[in-house]
N, C-alpha and C positions, 0 to 999 in steps of 0.2 A: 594791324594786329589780327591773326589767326585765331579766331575764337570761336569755342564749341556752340557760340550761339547761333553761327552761321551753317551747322549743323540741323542744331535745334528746331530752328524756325521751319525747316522742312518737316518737321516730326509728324505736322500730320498729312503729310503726304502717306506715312507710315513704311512704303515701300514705293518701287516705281510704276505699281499699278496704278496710283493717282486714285486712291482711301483718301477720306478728307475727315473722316470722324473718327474720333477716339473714346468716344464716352458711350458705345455700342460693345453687344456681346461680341466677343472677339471673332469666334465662330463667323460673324454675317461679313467681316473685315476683309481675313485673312484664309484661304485655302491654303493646304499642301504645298500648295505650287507657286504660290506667292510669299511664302514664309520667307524672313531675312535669309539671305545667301552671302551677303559679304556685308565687312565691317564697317561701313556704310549705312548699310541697311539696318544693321541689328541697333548702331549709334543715333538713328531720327528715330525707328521704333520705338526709343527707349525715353527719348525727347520729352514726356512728358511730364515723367521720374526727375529729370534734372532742371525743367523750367520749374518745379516749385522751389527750388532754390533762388531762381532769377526774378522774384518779385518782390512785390513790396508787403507781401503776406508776411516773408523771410526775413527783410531789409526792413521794414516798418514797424509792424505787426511784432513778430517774434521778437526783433530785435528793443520793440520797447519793454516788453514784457523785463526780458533779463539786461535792462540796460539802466530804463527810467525809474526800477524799483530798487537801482540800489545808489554807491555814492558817485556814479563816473559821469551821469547826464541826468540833467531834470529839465522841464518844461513848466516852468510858470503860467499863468497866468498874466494877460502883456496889457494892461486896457483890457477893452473888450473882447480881446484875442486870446485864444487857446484855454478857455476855464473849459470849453466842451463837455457840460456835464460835471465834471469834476473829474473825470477818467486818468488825468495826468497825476491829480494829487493824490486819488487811490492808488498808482502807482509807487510813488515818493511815500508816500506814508505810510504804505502798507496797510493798508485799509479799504481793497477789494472787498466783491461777494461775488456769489455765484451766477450773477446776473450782467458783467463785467463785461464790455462787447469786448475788450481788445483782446481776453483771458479767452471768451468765447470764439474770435475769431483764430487763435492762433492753435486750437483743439481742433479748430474744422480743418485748418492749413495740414496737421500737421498727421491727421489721419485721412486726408486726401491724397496724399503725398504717400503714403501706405500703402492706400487703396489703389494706387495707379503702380506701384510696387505690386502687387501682391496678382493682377490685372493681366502686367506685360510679361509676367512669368508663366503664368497660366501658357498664356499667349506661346511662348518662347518653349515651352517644354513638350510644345509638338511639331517644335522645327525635327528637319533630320538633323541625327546626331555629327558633331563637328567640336574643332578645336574653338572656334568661332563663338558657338552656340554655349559650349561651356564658361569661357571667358564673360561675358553677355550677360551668362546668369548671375556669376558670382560677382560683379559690377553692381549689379541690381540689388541682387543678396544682403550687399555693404551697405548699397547707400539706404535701402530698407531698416536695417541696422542703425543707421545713422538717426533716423526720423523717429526707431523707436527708442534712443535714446533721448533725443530729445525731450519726447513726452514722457519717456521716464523721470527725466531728470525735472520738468517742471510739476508734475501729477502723480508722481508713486505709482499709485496701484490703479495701472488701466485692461483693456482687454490687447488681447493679441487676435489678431484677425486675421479671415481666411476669404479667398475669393471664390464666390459658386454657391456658395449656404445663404438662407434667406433666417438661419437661424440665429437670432439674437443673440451677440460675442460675451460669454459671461468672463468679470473681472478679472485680472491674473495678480496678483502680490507683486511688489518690487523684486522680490528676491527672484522668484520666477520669468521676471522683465527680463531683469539681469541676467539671469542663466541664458536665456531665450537670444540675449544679443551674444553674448560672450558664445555660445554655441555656433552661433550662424557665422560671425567672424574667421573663427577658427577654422570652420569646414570651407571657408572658399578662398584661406589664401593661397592655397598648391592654386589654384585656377585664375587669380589675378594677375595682371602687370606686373611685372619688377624690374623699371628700367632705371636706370645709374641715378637718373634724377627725374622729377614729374615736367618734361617737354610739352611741346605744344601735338603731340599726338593723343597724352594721356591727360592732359590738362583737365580740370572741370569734372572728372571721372573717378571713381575710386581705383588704387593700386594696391600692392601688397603693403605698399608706407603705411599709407590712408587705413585699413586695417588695424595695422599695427599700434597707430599713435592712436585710433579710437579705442582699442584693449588697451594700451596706455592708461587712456585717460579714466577707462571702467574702472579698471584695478584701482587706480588712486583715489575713486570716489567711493570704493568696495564699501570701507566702514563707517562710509556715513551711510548707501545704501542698502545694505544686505546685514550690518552689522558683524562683519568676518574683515581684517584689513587683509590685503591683498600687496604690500607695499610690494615686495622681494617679486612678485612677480609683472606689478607695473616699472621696476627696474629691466626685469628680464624682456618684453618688448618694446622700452626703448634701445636698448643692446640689440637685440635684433635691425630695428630699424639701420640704428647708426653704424654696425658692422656691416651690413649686406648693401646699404646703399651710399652713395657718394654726395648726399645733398652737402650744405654747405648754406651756412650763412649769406646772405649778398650782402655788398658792402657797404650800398648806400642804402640805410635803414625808408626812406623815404620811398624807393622805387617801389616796395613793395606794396604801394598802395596811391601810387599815381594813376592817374585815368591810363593812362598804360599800362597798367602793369603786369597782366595777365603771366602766361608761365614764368619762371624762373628758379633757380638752383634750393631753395628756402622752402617755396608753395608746396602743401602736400595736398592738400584739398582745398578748392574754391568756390564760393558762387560766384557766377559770372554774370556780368552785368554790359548793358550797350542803350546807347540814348534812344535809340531806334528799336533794335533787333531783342533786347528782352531788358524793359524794362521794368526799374525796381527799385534804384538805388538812389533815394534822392537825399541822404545826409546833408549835401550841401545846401539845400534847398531849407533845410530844417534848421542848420544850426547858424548860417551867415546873417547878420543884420544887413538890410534892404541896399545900405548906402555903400557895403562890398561890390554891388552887381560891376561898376565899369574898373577898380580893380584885379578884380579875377577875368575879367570878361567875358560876362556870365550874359546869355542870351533872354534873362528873365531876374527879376529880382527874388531875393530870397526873402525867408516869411519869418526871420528874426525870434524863432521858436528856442531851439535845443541851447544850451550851454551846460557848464558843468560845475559843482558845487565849489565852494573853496577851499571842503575839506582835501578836497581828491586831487583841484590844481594845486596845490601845494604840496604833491609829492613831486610836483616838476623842479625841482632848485638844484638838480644835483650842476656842477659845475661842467663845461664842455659839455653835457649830456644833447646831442641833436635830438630827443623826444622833447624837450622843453618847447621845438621851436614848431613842434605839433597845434600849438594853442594861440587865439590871437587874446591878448589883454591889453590894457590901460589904452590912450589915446592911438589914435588910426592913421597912417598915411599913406598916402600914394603911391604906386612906383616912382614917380617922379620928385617924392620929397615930400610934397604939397601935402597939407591936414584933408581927411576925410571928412567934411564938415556933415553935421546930424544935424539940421534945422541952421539955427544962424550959431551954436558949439559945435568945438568938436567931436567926432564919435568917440567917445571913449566907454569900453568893454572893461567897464569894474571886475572884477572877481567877486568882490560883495554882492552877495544878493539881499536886498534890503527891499519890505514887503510894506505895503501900503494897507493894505487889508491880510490879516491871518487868515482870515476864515474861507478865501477864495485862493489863495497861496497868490495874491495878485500885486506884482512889481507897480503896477499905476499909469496915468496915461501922460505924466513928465517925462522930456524926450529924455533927460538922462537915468531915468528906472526903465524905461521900457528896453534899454540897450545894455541893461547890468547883465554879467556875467560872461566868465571866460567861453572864447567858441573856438569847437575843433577845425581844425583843418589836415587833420591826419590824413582821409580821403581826402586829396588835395582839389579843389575846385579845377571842373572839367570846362573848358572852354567851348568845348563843342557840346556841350548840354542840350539836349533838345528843349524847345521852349514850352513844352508842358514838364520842364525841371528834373530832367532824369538822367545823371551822369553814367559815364563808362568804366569807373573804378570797381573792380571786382573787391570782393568783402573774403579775405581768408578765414578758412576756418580750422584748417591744423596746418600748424606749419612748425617749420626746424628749431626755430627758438622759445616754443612751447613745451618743446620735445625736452629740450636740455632744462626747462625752469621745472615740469612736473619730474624729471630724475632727480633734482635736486631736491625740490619737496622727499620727493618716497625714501629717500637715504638717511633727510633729515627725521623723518617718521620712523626711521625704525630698519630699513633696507641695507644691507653693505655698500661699502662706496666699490664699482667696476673698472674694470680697464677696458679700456674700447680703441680699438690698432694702436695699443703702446699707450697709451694717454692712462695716467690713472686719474678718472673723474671724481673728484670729492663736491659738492654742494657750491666749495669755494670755487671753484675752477669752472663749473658748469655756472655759473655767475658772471664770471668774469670773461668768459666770453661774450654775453649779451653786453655787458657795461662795455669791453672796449670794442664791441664794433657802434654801439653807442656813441664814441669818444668820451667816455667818463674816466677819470686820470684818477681818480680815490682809491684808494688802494682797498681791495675786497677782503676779507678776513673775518673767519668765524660768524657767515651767516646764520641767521636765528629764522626760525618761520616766519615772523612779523617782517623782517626784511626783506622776504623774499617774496609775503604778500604783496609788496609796497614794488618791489622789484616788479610783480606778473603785472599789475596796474599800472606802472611807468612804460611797459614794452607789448602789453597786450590790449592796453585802453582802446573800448568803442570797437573790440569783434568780437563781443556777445560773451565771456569766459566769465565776469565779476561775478554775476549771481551765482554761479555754481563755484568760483573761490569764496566768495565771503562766509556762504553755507558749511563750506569744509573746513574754514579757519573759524569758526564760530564766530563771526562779526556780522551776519545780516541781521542781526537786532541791535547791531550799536546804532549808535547819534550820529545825524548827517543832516544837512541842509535844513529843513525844517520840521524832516522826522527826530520826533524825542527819542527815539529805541527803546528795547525793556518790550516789544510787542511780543505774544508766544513764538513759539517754535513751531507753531501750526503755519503759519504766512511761509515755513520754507518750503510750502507745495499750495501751488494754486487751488484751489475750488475744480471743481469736476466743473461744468456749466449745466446750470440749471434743465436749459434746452434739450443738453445729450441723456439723462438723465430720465426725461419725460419720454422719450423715444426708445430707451434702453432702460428698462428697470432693473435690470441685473445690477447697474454701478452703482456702490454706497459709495455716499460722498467725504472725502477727506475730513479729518478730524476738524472740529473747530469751524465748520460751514456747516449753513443748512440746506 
């Protein structure tokens, strides 16, 4: 497999003068005469923009943030394993502070990632002028864009930042976030990619899609955050996308997320991930029980942490649906037939999670509670795992059957239904794509939001999307697993961190923290 990490890894060569630092004023780096000349060069330069996507800042870090705090994954407490603090259960119960290492790491992630945006541009905007050179920026532009969405969407109201001032970033409003991304989008899709579909040229990169389905996804979250809805015109770029490009569903739901699975007809944007060359991605490592390792043939046993509550696997029942077979439950067997024995029982992966102690959220150290709960295998276990547990399975982050479920939300909100080359798209129809290449045989008719919630979480479970649906369907304060719900409306924005705050006295800190 072809993959931008093989790129990447050269990044800090920076060019072929053999630079070996990137964390230096760019000036002492790069001369005139060494500046990127070819698309090569300008793709490692930029290397260090897209390795924050390829770690486990992104894949661990981030991904618990908006994963563990709502109903799709939780991490109990196992025996003596995983209480750590208690960090997993302030996740699940929504019952952070300001002092929060995983909330605090994924601020540093996630304005370092900014900061190396904001860095290689500098950099880049004293190349000589080129086709090249423009292309390059507006790449960078995007996934800048991307990152400060992100911290948008988990922090409201952060600073926007500049590189070369030693002057302390005072705070921007959400709404101003918002302009801030929606502006920058907009100006660099005449200079992005637009090939028929995202290949192994553009893979891992941002394109004129990647653009698009991110102003998508702005607009649909307009009026929860700017307080304006924006539906009719999160219709209007996904129209865009789907007229101007040729993506297309793939057929078998699975490949999109097999240790192989890098480019294909669906991906519009990726973190890319490699056991070796950028690692990050170690789900499997997190959600398999120990006694999966010669099953998958997995080079390390797994640390029997993640599973998922029973309110959430129990949207898996639909009939034929192949996302059902995403989840492993009840008793364990072999390839060969044979039981997966867990001590002198069999394994068997309850759905029920049933707690021994409340107060520790702790399953107990009985072999059959320490093994309760359904576990993913959507990123399908990577056999060539490296043995410090880090597969090959890249992690999407927009792609084509996102595209078709938020048209159907924005239509259902309030947007007219479009025709897109002849197709007239109603709510229903853009459903029923995802059900039948699903194989779901039930017949779709008069989708309600609630269904189409239940729909984004049957087709989008475990790539980072639930926090930011459940907030916009108003369900992050329901009942799940062993959070009661009913907590304020303040927990749907993390805490600033304590830390950034002492460093930066400009940032007031989000309602409802101190």
């Amino acid at each position: 497999m072809n993959k931008l990490f093989l790129i990447l890894t050269g990044a800090a060569a920076v060019v072929s003068t053999g630079c070996t630092k990137l964390d230096v004023d760019a000036e002492s780096e790069l001369t005139p005469s060494t500046f990127p000349k070819s698309e090569a060069a300008y793709i490692a330069a930029s290397g260090p923009v897209y390795r924050k996507l390829s770690t486990s800042d992104f894949s661990t870090g981030y991904w618990w943030n908006v994963e563990l705090s709502t109903d799709e994954a939780i991490i109990p407490t196992r025996g003596s394993g995983y209480y750590d603090g208690g960090k997993y259960i302030a996740l699940h119960k929504h019952s952070w502070n300001a002092e929060d290492p995983t909330i605090k790491g994924t601020w540093s992630w996630g304005y370092s990632a900014i900061s190396e945006c904001n860095r290689i541009l500098d950099l880049f905007s004293k190349a000589e002028n080129s086709d090249l050179k423009n292309t390059s920026i507006a790449e960078l532009r995007a996934m800048r864009s991307l990152f400060y969405f992100y911290m948008m969407d988990l922090f409201g109201n952060i600073p926007i930042t500049s590189f070369g001032t030693a002057e302390l970033p005072k705070q921007s409003t959400r709404k101003e976030v918002f302009d801030y991304i929606e502006k920058e989008l907009l100006a660099v899709i005449p200079n992005l990619p637009a090939p028929s579909t995202v290949g192994q040229a553009n893979y891992g990169r941002p394109t004129r899609w990647m653009a698009y389905a991110l102003l998508q996804k702005l607009y649909l979250n307009a009026e929860y955050y700017t307080g304006a809805n924006k539906y009719v015109a999160s219709v209007e770029y996904a129209d865009k996308l789907l007229n101007e490009s040729s993506l297309q569903l793939v057929a078998n739901y699975a490949d999109l997320f097999s240790p192989t699975n890098g480019a294909n007809s669906e991906t519009i944007m990726a973190a890319i991930f490699d056991p070796v060359e950028a690692k990050g991605n170690h789900l499997t490592r997190y959600s398999l029980h120990s006694t999966l390792r010669n099953k998958y043939k997995l080079p390390y046993s797994p640390s029997n942490a993640m599973c998922t509550v029973p309110e959430f696997y129990n949207l898996f029942k639909l009939a034929g649906d192949v996302r059902n077979s995403t989840w492993l439950a009840g008793k364990q067997f072999d390839n060969d037939g044979k039981a997966i024995m867990n001590g002198s029982a069999q394994l068997d992966l309850t759905p029920e999670i049933v707690l021994t102690d409340a107060a520790t959220m702790n399953v107990g150290t009985e072999v059959g509670g320490i093994s309760r709960g359904a576990r993913s295998i959507k990123f399908f276990p990577d056999p060539n795992s490296s043995t410090d547990r880090y597969q090959g399975n890249d992690i999407p982050i927009l792609r084509l059957a996102d595209v078709y479920l938020m048209k159907a939300e924005a239509i259902l909100r309030g947007a007219a239904a479009t025709s897109v080359k002849g197709e007239m798209q109603t709510p229903d129809v853009l459903v029923r794509k995802i059900r039948s290449r699903a194989g779901v045989t039930t017949p779709v008719s008069g989708v309600t939001l609630d269904q189409l919630l239940d729909e984004r979480g049957r087709e989008l479970a475990w790539e980072c999307w639930r926090r930011n649906d459940l907030i916009r369907f108003g369900k992050y304060e329901g009942k799940w697993g062993f959070k009661e719900g009913g907590e304020s409306v303040d927990r749907r924005l993390f805490p600033i961190p304590s830390t950034e705050r002492v460093l930066n006295p400009n940032l007031n800190q989000n309602k409802g923290y101190n």
